[in-house]
Rosetta silent file (secondary structure, phi, psi, omega in degrees, C-alpha in Angstrom):
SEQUENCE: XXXXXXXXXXXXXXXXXXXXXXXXXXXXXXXXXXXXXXXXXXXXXXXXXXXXXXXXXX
SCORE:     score description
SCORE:     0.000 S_00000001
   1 L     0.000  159.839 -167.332  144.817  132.537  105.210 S_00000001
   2 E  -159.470  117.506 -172.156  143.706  132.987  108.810 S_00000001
   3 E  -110.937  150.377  146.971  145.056  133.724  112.227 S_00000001
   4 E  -146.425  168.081 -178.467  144.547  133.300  115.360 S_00000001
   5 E   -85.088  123.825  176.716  145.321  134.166  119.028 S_00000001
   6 L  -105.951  162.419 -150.170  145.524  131.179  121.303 S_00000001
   7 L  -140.266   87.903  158.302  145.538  131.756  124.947 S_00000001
   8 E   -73.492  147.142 -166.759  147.737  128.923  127.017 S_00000001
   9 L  -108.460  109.544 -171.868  147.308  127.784  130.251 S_00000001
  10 L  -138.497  156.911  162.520  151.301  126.189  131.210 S_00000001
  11 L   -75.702  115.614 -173.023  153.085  125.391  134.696 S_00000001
  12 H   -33.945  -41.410  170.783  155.117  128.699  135.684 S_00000001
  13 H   -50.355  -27.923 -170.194  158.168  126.529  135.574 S_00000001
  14 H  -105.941   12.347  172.608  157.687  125.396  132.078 S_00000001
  15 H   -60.625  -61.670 -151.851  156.737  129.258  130.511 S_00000001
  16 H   -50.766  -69.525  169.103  160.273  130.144  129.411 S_00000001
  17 H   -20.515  -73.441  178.973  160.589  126.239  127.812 S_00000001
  18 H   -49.459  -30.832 -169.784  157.196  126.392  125.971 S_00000001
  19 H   -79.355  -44.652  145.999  157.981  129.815  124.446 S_00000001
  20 H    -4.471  -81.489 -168.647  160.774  127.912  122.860 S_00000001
  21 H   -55.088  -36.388 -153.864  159.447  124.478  122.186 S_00000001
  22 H   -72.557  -55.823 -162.752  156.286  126.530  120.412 S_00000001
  23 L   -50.040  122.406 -166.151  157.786  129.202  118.226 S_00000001
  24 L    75.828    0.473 -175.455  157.478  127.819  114.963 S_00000001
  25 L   -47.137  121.115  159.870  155.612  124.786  115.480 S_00000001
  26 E  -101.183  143.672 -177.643  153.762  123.297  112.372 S_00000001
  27 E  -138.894   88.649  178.305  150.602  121.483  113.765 S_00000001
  28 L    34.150  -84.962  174.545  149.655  119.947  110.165 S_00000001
  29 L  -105.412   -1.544  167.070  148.392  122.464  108.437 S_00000001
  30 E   -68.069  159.697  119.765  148.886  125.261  110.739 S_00000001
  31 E   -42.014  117.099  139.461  151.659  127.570  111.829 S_00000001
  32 L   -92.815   94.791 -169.508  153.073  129.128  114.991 S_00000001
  33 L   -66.658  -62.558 -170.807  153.859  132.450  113.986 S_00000001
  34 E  -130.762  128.733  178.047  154.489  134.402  117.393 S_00000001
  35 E  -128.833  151.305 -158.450  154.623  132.966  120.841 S_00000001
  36 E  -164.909  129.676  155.534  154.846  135.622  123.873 S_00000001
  37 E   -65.274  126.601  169.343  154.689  135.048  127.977 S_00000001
  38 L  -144.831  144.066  166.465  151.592  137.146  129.412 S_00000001
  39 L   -79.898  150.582  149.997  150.600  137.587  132.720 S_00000001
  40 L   136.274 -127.624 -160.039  147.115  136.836  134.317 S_00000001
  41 L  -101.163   -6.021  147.102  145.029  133.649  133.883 S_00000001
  42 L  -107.474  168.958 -162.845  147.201  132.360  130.660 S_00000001
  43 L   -95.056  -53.002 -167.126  150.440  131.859  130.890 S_00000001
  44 E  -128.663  126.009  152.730  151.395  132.141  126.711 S_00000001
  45 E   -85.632  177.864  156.430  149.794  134.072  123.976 S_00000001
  46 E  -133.293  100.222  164.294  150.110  132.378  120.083 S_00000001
  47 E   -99.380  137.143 -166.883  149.314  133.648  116.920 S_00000001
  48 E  -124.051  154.145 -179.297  148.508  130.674  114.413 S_00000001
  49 E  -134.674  156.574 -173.677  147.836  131.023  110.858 S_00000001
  50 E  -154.849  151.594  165.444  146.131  128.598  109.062 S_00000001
  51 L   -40.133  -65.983  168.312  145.008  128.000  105.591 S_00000001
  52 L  -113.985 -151.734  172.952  141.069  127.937  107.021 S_00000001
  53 L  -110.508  -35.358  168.605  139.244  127.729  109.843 S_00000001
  54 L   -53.399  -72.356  173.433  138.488  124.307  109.136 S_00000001
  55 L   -45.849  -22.425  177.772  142.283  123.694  109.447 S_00000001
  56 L   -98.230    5.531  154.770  142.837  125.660  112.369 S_00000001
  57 L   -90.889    3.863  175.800  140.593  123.763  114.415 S_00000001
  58 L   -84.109    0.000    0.000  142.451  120.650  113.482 S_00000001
């Protein structure tokens, strides 16, 4: 298994929504574990687990 941190880019109106919509999200063979609002030049952290690496670039 394999995680990783994804770094979103979102419209400040749609942060709150997205932390929602995301948390838990299967994206085939991946996971959305943790989804979190951060300030600066993303909007949303992620941590995704994945089977591989191969799979988490899918």
């Amino acid at each position: 298994m394999i995680q990783a941190f994804v770094l979103i880019e979102a419209e400040p109106g749609r942060v709150e929504d997205l932390v929602h919509e995301l948390a838990g999200m299967r994206l085939r063979q991946s996971v959305v574990k943790q989804i979190h609002a951060v300030t600066g030049r993303s909007n949303l952290i992620a941590l995704v687990e994945s089977p591989d690496l191969a799979a988490l670039g899918d």
